[in-house]
FIKETI-352752 format. One line per 2 residues: number of its first residue (from 1); their letters; for each residue x, y, z of N, C-alpha, C. Coordinates in steps of 0.02 Angstrom, whole numbers, always signed. Layout:
NUM> a> X:Y:Z:X:Y:Z:X:Y:Z; ...
END
This chain:
1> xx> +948:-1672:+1015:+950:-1608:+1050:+998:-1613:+1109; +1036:-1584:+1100:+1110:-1584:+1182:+1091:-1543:+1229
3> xx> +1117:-1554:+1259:+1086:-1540:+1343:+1105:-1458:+1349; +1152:-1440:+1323:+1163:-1357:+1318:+1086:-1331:+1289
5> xx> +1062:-1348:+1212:+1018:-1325:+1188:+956:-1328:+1226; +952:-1399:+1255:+901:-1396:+1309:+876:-1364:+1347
7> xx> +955:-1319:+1391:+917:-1277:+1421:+915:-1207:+1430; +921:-1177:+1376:+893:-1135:+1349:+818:-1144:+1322
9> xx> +799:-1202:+1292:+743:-1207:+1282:+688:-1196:+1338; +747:-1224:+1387:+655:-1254:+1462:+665:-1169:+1476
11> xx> +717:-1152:+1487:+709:-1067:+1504:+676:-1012:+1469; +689:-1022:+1421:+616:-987:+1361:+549:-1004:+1382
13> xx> +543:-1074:+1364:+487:-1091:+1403:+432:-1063:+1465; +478:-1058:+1516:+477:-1050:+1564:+457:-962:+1568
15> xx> +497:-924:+1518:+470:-849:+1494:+538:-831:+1534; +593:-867:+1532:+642:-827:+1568:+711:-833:+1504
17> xx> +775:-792:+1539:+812:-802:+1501:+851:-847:+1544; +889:-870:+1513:+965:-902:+1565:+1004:-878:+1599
19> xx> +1028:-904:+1639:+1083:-895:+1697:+1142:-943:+1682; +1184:-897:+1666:+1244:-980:+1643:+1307:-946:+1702
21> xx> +1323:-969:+1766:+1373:-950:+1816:+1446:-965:+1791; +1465:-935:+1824:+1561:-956:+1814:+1603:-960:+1875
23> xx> +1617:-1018:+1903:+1669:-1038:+1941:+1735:-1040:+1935; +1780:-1045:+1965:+1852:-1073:+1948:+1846:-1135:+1986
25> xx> +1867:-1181:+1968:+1862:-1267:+1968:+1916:-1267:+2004; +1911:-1304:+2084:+1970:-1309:+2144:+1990:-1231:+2175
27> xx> +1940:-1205:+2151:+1943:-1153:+2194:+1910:-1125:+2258; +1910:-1122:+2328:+1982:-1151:+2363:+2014:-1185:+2363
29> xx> +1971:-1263:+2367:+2001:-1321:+2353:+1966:-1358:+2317; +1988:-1412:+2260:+1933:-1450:+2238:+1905:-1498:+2259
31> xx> +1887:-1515:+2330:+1856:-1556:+2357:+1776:-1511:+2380; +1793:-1464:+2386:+1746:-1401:+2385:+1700:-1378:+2342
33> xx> +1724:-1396:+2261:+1708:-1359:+2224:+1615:-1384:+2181; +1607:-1446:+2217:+1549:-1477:+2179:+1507:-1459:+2252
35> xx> +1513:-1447:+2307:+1466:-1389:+2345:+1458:-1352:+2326; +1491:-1294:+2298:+1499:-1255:+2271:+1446:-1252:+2196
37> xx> +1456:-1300:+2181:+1405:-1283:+2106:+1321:-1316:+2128; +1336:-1360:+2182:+1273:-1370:+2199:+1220:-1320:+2228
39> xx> +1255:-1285:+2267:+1230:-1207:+2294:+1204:-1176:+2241; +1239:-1166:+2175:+1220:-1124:+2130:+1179:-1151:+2074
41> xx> +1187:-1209:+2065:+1115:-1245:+2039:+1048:-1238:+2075; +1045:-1254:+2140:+997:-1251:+2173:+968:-1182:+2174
43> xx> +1018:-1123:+2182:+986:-1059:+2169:+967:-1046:+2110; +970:-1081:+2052:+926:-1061:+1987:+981:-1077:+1910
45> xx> +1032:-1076:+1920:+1091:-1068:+1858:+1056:-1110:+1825; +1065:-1093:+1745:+1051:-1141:+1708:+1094:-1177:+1670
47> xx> +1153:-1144:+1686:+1207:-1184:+1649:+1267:-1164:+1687; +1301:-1209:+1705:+1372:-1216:+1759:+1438:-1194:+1707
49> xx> +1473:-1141:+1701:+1533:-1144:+1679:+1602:-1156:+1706; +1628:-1195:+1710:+1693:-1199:+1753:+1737:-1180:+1714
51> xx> +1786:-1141:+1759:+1850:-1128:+1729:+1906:-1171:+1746; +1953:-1186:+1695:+1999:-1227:+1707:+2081:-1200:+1739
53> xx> +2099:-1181:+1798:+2140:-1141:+1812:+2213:-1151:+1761; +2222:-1093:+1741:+2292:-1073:+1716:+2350:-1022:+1741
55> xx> +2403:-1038:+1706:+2464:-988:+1729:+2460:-929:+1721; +2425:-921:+1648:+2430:-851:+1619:+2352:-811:+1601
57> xx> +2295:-813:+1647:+2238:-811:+1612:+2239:-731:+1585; +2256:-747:+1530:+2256:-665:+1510:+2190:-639:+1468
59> xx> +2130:-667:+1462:+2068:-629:+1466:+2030:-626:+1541; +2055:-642:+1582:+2042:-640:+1665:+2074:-564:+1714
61> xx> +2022:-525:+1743:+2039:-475:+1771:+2068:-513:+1847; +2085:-472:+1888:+2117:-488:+1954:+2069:-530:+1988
63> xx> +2009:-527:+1998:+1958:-573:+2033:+1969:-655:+2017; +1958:-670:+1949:+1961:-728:+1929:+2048:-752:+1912
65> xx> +2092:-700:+1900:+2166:-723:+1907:+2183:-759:+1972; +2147:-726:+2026:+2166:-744:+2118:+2141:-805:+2107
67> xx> +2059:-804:+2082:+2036:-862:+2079:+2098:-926:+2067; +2111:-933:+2014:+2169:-961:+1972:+2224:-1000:+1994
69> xx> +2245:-931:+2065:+2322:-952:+2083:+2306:-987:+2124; +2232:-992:+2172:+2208:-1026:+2225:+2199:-1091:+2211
71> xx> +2181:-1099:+2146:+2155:-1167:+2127:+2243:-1224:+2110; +2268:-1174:+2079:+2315:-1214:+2065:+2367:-1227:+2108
73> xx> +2363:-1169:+2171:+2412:-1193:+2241:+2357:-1247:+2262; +2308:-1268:+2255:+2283:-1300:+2284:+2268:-1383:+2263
75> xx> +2318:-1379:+2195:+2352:-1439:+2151:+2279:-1467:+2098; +2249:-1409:+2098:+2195:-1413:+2050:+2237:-1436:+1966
77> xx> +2206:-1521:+1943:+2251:-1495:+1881:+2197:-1501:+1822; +2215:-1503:+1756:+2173:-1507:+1694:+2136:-1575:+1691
79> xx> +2152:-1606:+1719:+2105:-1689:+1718:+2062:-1702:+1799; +2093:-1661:+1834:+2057:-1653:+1904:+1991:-1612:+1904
81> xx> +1975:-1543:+1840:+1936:-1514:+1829:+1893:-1566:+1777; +1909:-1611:+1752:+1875:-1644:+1721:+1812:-1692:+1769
83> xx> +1878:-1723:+1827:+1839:-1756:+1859:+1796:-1731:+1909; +1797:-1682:+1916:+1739:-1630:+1967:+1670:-1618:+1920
85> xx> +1706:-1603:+1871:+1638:-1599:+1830:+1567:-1661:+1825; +1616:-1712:+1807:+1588:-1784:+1813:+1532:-1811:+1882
87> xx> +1581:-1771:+1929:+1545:-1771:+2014:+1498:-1741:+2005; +1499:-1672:+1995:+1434:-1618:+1978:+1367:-1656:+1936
89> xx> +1402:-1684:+1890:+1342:-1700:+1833:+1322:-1780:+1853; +1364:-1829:+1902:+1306:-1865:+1925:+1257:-1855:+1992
91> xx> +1261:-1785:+2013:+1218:-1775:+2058:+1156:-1708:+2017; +1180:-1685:+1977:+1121:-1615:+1932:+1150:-1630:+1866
93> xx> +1060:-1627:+1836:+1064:-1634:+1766:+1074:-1572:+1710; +1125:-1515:+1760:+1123:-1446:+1733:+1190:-1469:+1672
95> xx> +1187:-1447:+1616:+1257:-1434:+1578:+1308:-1389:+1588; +1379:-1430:+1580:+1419:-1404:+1596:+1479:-1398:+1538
97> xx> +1490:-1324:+1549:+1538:-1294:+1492:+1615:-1280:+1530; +1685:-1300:+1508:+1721:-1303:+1528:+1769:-1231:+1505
99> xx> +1801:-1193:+1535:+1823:-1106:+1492:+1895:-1149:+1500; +1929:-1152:+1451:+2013:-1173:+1471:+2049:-1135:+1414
101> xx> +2094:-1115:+1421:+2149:-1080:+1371:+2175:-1142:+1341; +2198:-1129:+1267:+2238:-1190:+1228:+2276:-1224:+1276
103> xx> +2334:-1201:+1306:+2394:-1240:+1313:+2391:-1302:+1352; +2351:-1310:+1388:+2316:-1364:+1424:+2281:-1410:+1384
105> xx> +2260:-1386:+1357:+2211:-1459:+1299:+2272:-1448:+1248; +2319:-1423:+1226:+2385:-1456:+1174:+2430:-1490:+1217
107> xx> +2418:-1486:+1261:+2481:-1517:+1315:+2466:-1591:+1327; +2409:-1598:+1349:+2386:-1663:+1360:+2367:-1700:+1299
109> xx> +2334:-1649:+1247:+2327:-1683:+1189:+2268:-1683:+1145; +2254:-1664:+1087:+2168:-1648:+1071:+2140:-1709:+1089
111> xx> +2136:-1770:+1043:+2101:-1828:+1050:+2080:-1852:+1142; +2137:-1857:+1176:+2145:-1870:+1232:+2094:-1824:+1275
113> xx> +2091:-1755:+1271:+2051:-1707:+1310:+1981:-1716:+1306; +1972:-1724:+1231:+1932:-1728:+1222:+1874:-1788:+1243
115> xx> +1906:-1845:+1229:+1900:-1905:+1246:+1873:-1907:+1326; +1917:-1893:+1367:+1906:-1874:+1437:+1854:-1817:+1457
117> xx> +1847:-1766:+1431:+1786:-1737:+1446:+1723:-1746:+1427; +1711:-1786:+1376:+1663:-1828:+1377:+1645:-1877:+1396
119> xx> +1704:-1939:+1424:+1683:-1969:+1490:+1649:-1945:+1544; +1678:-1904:+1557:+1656:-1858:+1610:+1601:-1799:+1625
121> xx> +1562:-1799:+1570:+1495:-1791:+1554:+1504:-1722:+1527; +1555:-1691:+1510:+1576:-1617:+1504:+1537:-1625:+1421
123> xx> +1500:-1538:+1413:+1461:-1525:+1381:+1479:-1481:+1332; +1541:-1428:+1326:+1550:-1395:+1285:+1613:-1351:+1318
125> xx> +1661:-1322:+1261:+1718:-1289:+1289:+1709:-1213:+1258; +1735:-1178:+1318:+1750:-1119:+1285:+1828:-1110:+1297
127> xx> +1869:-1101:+1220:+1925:-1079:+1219:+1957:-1012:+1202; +1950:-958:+1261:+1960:-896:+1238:+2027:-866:+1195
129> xx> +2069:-893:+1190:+2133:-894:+1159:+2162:-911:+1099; +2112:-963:+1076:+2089:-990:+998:+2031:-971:+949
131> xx> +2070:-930:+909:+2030:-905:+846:+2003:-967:+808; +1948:-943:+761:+1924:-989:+754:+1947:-1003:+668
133> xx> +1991:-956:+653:+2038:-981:+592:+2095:-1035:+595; +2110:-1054:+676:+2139:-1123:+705:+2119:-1154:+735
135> xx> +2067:-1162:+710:+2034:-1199:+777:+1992:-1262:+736; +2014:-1297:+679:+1998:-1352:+629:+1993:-1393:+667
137> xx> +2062:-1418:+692:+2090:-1462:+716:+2022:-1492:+793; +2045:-1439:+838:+1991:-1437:+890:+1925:-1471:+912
139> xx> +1906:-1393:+839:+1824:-1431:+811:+1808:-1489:+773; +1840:-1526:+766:+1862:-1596:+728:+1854:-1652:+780
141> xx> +1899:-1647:+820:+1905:-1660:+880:+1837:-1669:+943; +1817:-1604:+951:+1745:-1600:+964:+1710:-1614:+953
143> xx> +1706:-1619:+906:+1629:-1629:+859:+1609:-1690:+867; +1677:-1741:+854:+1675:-1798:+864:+1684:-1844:+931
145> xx> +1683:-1807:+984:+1658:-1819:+1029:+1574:-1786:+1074; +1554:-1757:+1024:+1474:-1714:+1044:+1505:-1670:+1086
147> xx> +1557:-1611:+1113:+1570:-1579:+1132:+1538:-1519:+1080; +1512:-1487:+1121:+1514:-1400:+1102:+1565:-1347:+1093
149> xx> +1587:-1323:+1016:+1630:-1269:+1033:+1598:-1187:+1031; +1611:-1160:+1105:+1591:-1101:+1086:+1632:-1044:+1097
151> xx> +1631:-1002:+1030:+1680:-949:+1036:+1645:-891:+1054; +1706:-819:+1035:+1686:-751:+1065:+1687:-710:+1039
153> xx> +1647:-684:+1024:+1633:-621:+983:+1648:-549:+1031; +1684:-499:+1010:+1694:-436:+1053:+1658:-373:+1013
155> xx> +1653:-333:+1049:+1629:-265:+1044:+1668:-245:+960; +1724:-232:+939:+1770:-234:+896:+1748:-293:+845
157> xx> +1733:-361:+847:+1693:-397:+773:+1676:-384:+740; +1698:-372:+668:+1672:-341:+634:+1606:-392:+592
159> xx> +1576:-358:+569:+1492:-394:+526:+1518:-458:+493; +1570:-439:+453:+1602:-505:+432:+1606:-573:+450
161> xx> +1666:-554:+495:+1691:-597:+549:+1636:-625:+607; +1585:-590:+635:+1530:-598:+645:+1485:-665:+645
163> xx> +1467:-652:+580:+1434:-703:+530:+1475:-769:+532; +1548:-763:+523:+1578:-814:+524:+1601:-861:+587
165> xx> +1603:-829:+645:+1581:-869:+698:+1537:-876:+731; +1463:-857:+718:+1414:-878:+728:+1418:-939:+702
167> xx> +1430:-954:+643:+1430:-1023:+580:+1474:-1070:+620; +1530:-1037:+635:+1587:-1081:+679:+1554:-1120:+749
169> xx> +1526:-1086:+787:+1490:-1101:+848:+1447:-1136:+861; +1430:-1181:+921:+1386:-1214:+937:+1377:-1226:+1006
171> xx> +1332:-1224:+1038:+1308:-1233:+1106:+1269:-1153:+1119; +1312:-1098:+1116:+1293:-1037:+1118:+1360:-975:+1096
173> xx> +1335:-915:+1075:+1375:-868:+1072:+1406:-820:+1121; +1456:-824:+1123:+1466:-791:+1205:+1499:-730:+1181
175> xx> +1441:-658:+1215:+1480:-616:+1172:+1494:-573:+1221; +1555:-533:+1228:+1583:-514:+1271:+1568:-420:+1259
177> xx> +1547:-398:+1325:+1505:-354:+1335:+1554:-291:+1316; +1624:-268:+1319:+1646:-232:+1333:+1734:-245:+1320
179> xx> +1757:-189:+1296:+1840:-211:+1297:+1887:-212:+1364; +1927:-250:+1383:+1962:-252:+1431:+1962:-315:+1472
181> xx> +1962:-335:+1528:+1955:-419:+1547:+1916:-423:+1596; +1881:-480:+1606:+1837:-515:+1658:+1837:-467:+1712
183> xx> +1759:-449:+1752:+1778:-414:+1824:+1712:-364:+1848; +1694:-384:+1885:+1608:-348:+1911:+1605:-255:+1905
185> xx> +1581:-247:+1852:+1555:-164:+1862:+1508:-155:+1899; +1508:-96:+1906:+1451:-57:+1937:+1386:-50:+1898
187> xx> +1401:-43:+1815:+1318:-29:+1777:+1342:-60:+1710; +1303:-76:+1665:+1294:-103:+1592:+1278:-38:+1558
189> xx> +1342:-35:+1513:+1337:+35:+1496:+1285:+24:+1439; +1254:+80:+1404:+1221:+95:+1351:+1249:+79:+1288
191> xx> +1344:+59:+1283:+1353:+60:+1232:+1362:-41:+1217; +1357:-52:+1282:+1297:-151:+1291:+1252:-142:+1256
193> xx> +1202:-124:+1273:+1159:-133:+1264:+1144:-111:+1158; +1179:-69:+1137:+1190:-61:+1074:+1217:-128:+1048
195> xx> +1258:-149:+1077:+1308:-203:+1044:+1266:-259:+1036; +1219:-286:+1095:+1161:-351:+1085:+1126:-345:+1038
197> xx> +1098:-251:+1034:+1071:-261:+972:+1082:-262:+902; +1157:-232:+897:+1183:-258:+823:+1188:-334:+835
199> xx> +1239:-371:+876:+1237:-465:+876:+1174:-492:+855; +1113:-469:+870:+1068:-513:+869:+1032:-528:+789
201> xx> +1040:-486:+741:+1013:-522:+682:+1045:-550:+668; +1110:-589:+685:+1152:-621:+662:+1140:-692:+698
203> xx> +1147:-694:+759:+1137:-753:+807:+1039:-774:+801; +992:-740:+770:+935:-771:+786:+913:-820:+748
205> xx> +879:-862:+761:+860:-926:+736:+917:-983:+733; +972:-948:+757:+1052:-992:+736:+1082:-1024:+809
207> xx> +1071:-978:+854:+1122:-1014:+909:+1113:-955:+960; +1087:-963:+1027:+1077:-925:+1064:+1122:-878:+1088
209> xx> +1134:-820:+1122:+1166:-759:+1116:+1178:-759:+1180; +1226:-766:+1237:+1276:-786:+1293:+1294:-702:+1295
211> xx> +1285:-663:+1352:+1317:-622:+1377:+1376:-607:+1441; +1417:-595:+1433:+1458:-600:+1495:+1519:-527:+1494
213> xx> +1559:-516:+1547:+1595:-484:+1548:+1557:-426:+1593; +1589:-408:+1668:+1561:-378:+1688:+1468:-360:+1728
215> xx> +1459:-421:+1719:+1377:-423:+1740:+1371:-456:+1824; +1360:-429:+1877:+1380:-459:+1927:+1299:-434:+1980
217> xx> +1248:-378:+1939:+1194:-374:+1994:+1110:-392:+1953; +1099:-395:+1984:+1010:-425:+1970:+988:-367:+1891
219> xx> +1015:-304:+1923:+979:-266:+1868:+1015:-263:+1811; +1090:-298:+1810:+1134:-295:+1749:+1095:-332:+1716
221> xx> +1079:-409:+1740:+1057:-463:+1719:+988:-445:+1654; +947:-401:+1717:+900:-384:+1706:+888:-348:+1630
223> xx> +949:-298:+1632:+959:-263:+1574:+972:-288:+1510; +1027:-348:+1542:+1046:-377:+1460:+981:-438:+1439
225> xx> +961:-462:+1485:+894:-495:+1457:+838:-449:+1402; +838:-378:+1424:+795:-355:+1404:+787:-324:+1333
227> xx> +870:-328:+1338:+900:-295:+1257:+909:-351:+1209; +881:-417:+1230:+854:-469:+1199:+903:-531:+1188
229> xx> +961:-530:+1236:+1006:-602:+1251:+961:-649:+1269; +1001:-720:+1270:+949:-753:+1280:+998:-780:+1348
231> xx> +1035:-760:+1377:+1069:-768:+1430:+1130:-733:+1461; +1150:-718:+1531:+1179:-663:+1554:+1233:-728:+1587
233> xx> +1294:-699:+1588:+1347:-750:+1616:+1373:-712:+1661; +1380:-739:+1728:+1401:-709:+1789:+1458:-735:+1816
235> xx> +1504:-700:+1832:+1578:-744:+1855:+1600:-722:+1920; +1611:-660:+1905:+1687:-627:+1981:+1622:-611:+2046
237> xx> +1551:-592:+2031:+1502:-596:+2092:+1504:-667:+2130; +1513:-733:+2081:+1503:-781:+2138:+1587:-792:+2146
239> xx> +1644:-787:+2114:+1695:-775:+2145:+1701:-760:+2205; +1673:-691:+2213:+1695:-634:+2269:+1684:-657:+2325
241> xx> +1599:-697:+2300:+1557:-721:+2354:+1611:-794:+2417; +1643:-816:+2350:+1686:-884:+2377:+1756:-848:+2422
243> xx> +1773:-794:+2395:+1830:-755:+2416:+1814:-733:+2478; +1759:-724:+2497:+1739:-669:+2561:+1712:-714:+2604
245> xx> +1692:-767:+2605:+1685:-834:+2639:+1717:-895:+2654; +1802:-878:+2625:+1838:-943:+2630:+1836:-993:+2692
247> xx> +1820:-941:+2748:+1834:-967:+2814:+1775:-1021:+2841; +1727:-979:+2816:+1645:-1015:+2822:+1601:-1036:+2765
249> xx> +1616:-1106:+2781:+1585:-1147:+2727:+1509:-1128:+2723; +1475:-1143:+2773:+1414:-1119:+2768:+1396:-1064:+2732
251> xx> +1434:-1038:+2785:+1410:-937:+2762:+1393:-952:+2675; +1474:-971:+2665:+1485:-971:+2586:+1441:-993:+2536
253> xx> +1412:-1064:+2555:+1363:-1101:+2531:+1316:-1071:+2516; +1276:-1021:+2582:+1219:-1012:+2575:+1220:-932:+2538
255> xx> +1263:-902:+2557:+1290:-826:+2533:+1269:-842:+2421; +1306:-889:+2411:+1302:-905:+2349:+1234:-930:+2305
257> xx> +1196:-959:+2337:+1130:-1004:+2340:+1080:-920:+2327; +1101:-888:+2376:+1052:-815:+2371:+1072:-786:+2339
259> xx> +1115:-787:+2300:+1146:-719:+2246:+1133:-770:+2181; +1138:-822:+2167:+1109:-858:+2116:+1045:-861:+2111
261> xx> +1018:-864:+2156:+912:-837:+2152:+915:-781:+2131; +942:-734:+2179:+916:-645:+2147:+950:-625:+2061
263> xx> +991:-669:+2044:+1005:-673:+1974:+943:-702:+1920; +964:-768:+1947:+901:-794:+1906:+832:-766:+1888
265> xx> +815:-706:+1960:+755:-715:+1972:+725:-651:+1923; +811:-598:+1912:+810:-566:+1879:+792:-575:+1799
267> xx> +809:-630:+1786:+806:-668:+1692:+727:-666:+1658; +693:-662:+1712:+612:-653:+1714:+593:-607:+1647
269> x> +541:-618:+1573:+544:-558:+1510:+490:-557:+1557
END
């Protein structure tokens, strides 16, 4: 049983759903950034996602793009996000999923990436940019290092295609709430809450059902738990949170710590 599946389990358990957060890794700086996840472990996350900063994040709205440029003026690189991770996971036994676009893991190299993020205790990748009709190679790669690959299903998937990356996937399904890119709304529209419930005879008994895109307040959370995900993914809220506190570490720390409780606390069936 891998530590992703795990904890989803203790959170069922528990009668809650998951909290899986999203950071950008060296963002401000990466000497920063494992405070940063410690704050948000401690407030409840059940699963840490780091993003791996890129040039071009083109499923990333303006929140997490800034994120991006910060990390990488800040000489954040693809093996530096590795080793933060490593920091994180010998101080919390939370799992950690790494979001990176191809060109970074072809650059350095499959075997090689791979190899290294599993040194480094890294738990599963999400590669938003790789279909999973190329993605042999990868999951080959993965597999054989106990890495998790998990892909994305959109609003637009058709039943087909569906089915077929559910089969493809492992760790969880991350299904993306809405068309357009990463970035905190105001409400979870009604036509969410339709979409979990077509995904879900497909994902049950198979691989837990990951919501994200747009979910940034207690009652979003609240909502997509209820329409029967088994977890809500939160990104540009603790962004914002890091954005609007650069100056004050504290503030920041603790600003983050409380918006990761009132999430979590939301996951409650």
């Amino acid at each position: 049983m891998n530590s992703i599946y795990k904890a989803f389990e203790k959170a069922k358990a528990q009668g809650n759903g998951a909290l899986i957060g999203y950071i950008m890794a060296g963002d401000p700086n990466p000497e920063l950034t494992p405070k940063i996840a410690d704050a948000l472990i401690r407030g409840g996350i059940d699963i840490l996602e780091l993003g791996l900063p890129f040039s071009d994040p083109i499923a990333d709205g303006p929140t997490i793009q800034a994120a991006s440029v910060r990390a990488l003026a800040a000489g954040t690189t693809s093996m530096k996000v590795l080793e933060i991770a490593k920091q994180i996971k010998s101080k919390h036994d939370v799992p950690i999923v790494v979001m990176t676009y191809y060109n970074p893991v072809f650059r350095i190299g499959l075997e090689k990436f791979c190899r290294s993020a599993k040194d480094c205790m890294v738990d599963g990748f999400i590669v938003p940019d790789l279909p999973m009709e190329e993605a042999a190679d990868y999951k080959k790669a993965a597999k054989a290092h106990g890495l998790d690959t998990i892909f994305l299903a959109a609003p637009s998937t058709s039943n087909e295609r569906l089915n077929s990356i559910v089969e493809c996937s492992s760790g969880f399904l991350y299904l993306v709430s809405r068309f357009g890119v990463t970035g905190a709304k105001s409400t979870v529209e009604d036509s969410t809450v339709q979409l979990i419930k077509r995904v879900l005879p497909f994902t049950a008994g198979k691989i837990p059902l990951a919501v994200g895109f747009g979910i940034s307040k207690p009652e979003h959370v609240q909502r997509i738990i209820a329409a029967g995900a088994d977890a809500a993914i939160v990104g540009s809220a603790f962004i914002n949170a890091i954005t609007k506190n650069q100056g004050n570490e504290d503030l920041m720390l603790k600003g983050l710590k409380a918006t990761a409780s009132s999430l979590k606390a939301a996951t409650a069936k």
